[in-house]
MMTF fields as JSON, N, C-alpha, C and O atoms, coordinates in Angstrom:
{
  "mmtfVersion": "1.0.0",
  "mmtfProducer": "UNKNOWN",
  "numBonds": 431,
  "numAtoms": 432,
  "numGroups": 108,
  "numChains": 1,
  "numModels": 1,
  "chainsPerModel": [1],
  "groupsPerChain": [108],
  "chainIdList": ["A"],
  "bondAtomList": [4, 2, 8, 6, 12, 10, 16, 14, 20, 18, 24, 22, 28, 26, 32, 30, 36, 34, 40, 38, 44, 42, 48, 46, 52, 50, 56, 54, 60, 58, 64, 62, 68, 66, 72, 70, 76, 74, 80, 78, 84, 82, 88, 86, 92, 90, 96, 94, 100, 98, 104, 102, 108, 106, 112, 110, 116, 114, 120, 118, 124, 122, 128, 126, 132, 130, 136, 134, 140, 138, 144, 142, 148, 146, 152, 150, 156, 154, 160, 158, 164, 162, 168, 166, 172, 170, 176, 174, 180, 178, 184, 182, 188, 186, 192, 190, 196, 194, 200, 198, 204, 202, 208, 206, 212, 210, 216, 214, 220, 218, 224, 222, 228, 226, 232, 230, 236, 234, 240, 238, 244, 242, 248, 246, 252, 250, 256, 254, 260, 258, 264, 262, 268, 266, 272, 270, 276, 274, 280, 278, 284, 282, 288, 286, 292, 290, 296, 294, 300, 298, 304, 302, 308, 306, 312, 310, 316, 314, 320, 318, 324, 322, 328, 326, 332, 330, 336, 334, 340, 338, 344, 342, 348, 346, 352, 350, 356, 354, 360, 358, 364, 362, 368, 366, 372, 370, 376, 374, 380, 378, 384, 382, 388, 386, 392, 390, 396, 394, 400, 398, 404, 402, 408, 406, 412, 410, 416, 414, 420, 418, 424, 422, 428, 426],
  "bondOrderList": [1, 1, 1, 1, 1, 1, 1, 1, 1, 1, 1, 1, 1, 1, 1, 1, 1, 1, 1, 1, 1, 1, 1, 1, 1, 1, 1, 1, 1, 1, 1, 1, 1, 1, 1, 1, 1, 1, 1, 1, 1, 1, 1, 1, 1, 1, 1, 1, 1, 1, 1, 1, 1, 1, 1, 1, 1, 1, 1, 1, 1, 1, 1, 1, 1, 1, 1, 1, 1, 1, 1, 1, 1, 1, 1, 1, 1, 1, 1, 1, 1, 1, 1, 1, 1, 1, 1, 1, 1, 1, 1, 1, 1, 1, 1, 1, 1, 1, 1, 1, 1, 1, 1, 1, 1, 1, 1],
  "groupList": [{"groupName": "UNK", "atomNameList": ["N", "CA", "C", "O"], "elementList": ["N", "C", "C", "O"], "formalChargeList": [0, 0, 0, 0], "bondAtomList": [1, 0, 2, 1, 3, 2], "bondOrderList": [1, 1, 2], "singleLetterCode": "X", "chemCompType": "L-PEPTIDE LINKING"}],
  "groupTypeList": [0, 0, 0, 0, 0, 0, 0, 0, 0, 0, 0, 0, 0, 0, 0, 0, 0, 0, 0, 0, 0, 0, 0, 0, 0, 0, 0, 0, 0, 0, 0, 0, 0, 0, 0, 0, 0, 0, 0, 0, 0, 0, 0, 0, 0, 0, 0, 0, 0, 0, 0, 0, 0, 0, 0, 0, 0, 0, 0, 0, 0, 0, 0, 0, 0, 0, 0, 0, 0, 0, 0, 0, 0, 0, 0, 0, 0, 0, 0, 0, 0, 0, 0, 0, 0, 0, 0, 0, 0, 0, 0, 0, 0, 0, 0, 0, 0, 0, 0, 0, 0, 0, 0, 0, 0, 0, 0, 0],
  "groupIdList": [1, 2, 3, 4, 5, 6, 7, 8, 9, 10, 11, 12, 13, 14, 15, 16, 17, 18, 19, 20, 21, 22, 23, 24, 25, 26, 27, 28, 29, 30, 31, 32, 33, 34, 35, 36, 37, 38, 39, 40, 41, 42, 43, 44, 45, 46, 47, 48, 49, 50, 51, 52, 53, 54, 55, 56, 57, 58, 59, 60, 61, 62, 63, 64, 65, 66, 67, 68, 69, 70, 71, 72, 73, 74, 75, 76, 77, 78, 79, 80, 81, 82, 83, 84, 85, 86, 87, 88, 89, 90, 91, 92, 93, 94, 95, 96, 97, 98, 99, 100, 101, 102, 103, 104, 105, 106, 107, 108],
  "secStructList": [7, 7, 1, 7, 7, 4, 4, 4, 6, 6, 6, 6, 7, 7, 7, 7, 2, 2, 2, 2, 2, 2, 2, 2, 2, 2, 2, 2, 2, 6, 2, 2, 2, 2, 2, 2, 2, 2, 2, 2, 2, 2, 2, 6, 1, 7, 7, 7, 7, 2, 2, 2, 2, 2, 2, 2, 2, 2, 2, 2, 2, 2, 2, 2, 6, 2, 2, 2, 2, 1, 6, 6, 7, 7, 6, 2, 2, 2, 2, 2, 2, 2, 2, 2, 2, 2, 2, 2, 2, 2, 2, 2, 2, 2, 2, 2, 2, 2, 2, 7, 1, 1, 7, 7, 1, 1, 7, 7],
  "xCoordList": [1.776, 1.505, 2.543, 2.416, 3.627, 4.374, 4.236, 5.165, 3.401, 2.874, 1.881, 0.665, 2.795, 1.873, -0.03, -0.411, -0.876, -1.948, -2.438, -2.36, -2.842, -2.807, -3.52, -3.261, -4.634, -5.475, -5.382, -6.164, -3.902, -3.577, -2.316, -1.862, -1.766, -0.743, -1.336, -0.663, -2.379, -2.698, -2.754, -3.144, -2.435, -2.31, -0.808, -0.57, 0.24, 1.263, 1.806, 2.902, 1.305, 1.593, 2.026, 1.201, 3.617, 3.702, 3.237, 3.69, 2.336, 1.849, 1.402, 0.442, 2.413, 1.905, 0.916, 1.054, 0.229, -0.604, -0.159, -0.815, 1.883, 2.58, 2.674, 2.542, 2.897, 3.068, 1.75, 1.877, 0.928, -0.622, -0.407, -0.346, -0.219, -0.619, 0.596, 0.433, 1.863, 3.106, 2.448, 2.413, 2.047, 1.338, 0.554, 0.638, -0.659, -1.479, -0.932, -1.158, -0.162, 0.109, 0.763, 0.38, 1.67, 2.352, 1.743, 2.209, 0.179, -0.282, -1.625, -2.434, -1.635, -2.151, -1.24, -1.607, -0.121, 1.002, 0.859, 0.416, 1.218, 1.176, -0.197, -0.265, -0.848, -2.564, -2.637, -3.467, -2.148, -2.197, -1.585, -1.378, -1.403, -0.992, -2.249, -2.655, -2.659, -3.952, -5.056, -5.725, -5.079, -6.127, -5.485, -6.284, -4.589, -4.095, -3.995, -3.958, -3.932, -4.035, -5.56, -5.986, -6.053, -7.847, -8.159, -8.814, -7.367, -7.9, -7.201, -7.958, -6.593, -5.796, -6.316, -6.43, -6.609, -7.477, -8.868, -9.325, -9.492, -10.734, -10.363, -11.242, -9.808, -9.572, -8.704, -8.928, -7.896, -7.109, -5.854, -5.486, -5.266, -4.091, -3.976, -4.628, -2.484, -2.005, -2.43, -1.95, -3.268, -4.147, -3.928, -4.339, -3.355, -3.105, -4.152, -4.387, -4.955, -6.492, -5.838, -4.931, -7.03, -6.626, -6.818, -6.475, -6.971, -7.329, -5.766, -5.612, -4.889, -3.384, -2.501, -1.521, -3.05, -1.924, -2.563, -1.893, -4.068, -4.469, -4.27, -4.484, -3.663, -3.27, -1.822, -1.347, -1.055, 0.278, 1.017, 2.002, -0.199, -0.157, -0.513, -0.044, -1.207, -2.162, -1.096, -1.028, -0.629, 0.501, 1.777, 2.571, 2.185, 3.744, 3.603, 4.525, 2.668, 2.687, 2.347, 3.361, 0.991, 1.257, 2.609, 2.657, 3.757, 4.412, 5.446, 5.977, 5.519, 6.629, 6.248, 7.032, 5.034, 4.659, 5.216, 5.652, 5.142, 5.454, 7.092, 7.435, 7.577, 9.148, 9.965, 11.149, 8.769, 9.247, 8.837, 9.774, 7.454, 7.397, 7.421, 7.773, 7.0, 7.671, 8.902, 9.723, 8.917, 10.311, 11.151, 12.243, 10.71, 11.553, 12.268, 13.446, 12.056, 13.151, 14.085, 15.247, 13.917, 14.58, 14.748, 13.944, 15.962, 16.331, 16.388, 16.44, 16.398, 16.261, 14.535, 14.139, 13.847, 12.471, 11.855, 10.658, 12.44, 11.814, 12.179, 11.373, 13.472, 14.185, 12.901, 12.399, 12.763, 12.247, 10.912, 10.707, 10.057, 8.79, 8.324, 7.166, 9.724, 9.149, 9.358, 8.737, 10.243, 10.453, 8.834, 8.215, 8.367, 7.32, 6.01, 5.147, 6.165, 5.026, 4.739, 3.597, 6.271, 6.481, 5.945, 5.056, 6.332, 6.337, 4.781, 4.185, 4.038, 3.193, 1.744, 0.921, 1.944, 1.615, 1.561, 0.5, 2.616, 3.28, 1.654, 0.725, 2.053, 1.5, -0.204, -0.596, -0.702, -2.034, -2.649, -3.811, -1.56, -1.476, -1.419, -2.123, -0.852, -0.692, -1.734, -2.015, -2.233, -3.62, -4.886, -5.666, -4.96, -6.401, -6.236, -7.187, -5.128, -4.428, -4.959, -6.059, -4.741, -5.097, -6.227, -6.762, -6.459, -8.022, -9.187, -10.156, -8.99, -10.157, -10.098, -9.385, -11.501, -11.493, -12.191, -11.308, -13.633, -14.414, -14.144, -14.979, -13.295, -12.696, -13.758, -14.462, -13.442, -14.57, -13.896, -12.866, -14.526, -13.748, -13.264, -12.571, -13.443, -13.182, -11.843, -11.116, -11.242, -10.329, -9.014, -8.02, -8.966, -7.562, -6.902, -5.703],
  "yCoordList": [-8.642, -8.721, -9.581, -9.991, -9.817, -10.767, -12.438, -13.231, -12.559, -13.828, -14.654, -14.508, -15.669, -16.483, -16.675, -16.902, -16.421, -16.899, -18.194, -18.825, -18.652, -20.016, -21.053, -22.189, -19.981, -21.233, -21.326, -22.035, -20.354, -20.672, -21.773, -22.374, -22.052, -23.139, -24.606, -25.592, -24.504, -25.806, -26.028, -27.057, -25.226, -25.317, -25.426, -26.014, -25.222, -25.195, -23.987, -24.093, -22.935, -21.275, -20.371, -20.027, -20.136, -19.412, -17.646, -16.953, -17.194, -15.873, -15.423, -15.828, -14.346, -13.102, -11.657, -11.246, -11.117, -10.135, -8.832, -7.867, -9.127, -7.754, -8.483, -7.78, -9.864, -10.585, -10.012, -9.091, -10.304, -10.176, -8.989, -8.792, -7.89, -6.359, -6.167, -5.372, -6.908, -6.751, -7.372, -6.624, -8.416, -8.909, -8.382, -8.339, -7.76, -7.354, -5.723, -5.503, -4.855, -4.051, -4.507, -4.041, -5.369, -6.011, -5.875, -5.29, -6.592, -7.103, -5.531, -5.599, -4.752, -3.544, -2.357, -1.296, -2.828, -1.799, -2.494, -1.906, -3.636, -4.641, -4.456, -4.046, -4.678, -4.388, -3.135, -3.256, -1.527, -0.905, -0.76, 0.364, -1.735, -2.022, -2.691, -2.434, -3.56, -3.824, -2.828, -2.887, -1.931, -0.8, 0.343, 1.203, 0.435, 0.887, 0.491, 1.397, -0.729, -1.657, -1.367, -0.929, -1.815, -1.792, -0.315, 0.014, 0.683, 2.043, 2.046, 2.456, 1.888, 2.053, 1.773, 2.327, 0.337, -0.791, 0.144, 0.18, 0.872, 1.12, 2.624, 2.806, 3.449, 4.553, 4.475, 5.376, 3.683, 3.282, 4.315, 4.703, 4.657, 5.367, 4.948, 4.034, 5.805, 5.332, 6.217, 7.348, 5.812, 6.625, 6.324, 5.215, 6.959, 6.899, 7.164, 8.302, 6.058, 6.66, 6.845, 6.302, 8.14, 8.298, 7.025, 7.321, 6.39, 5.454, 4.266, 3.528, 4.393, 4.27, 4.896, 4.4, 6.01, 6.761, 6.385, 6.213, 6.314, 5.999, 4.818, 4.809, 3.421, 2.388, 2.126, 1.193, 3.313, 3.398, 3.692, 3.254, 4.909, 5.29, 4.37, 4.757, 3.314, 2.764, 1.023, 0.312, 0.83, -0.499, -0.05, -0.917, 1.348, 1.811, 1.967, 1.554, 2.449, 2.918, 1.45, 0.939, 0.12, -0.695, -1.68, -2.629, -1.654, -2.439, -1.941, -2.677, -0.283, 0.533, -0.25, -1.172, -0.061, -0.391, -1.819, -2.153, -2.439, -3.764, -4.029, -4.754, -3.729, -3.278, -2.594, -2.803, -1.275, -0.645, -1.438, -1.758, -1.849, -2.031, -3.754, -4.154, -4.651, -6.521, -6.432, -5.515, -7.726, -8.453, -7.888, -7.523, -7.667, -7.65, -6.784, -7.14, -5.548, -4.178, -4.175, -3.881, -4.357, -4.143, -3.072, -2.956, -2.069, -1.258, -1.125, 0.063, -1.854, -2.235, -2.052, -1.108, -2.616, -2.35, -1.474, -1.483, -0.247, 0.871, 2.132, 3.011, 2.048, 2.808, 2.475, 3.242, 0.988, 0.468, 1.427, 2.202, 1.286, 1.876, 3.19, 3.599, 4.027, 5.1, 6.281, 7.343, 5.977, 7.072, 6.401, 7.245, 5.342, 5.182, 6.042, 6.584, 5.979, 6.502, 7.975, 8.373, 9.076, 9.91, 10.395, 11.246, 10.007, 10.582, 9.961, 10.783, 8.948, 8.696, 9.968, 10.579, 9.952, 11.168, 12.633, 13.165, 13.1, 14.252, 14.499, 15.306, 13.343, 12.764, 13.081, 14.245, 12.523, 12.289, 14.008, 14.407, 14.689, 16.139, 16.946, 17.954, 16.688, 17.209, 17.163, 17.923, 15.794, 15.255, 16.355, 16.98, 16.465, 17.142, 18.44, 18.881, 19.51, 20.538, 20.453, 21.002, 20.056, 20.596, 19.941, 20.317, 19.036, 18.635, 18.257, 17.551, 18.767, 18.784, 17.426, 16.496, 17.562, 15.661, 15.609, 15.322, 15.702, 15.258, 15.169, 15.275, 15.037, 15.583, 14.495, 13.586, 15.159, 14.492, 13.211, 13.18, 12.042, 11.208, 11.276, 10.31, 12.092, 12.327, 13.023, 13.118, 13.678, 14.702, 13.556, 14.151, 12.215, 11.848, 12.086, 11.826],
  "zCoordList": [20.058, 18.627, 17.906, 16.752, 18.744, 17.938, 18.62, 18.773, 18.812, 19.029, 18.292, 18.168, 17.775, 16.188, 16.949, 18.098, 15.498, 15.845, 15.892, 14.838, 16.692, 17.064, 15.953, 15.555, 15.645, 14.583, 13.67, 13.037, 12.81, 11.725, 12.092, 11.118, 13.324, 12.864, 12.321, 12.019, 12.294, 12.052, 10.312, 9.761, 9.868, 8.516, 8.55, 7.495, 9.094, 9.454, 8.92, 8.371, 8.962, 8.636, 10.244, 11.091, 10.31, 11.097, 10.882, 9.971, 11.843, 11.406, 12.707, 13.363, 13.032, 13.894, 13.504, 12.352, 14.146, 13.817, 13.33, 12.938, 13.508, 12.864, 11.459, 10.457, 11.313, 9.894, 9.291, 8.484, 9.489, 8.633, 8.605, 7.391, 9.156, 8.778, 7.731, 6.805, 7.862, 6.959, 5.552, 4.575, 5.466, 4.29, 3.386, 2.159, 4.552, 4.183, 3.06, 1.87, 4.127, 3.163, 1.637, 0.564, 1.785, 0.776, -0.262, -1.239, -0.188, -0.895, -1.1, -2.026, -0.496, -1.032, -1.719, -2.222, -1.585, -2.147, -3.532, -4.518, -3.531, -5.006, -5.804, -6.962, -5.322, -6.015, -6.506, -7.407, -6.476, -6.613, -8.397, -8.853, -9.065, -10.196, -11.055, -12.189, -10.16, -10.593, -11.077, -12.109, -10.111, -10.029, -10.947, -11.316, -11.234, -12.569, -13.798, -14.631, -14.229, -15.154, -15.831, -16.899, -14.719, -15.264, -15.768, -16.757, -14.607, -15.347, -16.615, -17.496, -16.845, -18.162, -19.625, -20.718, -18.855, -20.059, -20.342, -21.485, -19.276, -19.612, -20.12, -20.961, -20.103, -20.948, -22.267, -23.076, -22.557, -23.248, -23.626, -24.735, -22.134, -21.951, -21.248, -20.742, -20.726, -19.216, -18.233, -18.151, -17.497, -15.795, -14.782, -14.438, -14.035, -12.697, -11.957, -11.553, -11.679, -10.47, -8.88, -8.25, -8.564, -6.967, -6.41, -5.265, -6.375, -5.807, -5.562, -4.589, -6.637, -6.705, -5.571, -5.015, -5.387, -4.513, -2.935, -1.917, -3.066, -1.806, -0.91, 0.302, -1.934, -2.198, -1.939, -1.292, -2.682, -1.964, -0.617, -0.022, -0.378, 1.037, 2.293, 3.363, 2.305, 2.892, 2.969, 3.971, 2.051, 1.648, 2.079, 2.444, 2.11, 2.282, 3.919, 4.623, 4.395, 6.28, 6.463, 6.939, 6.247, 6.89, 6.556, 7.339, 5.525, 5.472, 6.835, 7.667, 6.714, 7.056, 8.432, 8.656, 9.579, 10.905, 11.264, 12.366, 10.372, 10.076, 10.318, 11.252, 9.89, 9.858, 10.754, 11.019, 11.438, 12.331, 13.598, 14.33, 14.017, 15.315, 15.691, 16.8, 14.609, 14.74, 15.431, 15.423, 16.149, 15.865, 15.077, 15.513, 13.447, 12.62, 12.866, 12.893, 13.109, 13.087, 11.835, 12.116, 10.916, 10.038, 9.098, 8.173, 9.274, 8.539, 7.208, 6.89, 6.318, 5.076, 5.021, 4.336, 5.473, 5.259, 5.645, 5.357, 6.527, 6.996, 5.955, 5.651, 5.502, 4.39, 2.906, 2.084, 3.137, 1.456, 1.412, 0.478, 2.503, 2.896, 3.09, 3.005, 3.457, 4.151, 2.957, 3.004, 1.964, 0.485, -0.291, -0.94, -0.239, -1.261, -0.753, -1.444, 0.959, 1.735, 1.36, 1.132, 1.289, 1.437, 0.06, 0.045, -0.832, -2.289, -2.569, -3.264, -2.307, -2.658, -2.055, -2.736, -0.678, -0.296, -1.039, -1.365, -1.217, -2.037, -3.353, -3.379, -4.225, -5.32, -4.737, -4.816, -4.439, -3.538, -3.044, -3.117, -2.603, -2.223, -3.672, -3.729, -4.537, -5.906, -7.09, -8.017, -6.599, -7.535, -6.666, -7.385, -5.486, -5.22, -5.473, -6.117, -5.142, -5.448, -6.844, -6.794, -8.024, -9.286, -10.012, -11.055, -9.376, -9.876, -8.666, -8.946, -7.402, -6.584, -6.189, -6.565, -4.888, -4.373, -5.402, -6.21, -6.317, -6.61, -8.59, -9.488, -8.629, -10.153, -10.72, -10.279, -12.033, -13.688, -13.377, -12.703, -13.913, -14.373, -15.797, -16.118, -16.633, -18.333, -18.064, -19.053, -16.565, -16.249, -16.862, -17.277, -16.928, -16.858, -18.029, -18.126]
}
């Protein structure tokens, strides 16, 4: 898995299949602002949708895998990853606990 994919060098992009899953979370941990934004805009408060925490969880384990099992090994990025994973979880466990999986949407 740490071996670049071949048919992206031709764009001249070095990228292994632990890079793309590192990215990829990156860029689902980051989006998770997006998907808050919009809820926000459309209730006109501030809402945290499940869909945020599911987003955090899902961006924090693939960055964390990323960090832990690449080349990279980097301690700094397993530390950065693994408190957002943890607490985002927590959060996610706390939201169904008091408002169910299937909550109102009027609940926020």
């Amino acid at each position: 898995m740490n071996e670049q994919i071949v048919w992206l060098s031709g764009f001249g992009v070095h990228i292994t299949p632990w890079k793309l899953i590192g990215l990829t979370g990156a860029l689902m941990f980051g989006g998770r602002w997006l998907i808050q934004f919009i809820a926000s805009k459309r209730y006109g408060k501030p809402v945290i949708p499940r869909a945020f925490w599911y987003m955090s969880i899902v961006g924090s384990l693939m960055t964390l895998s990323y960090f832990l099992f690449s080349s990279k090994q980097d301690a700094v990025g397993v530390l950065q990853n693994l408190f957002p994973a943890f607490t985002a979880t927590y959060s996610l466990y706390l939201d169904i606990k008091h408002r169910g999986w299937h909550r109102d949407r009027a609940d926020h």
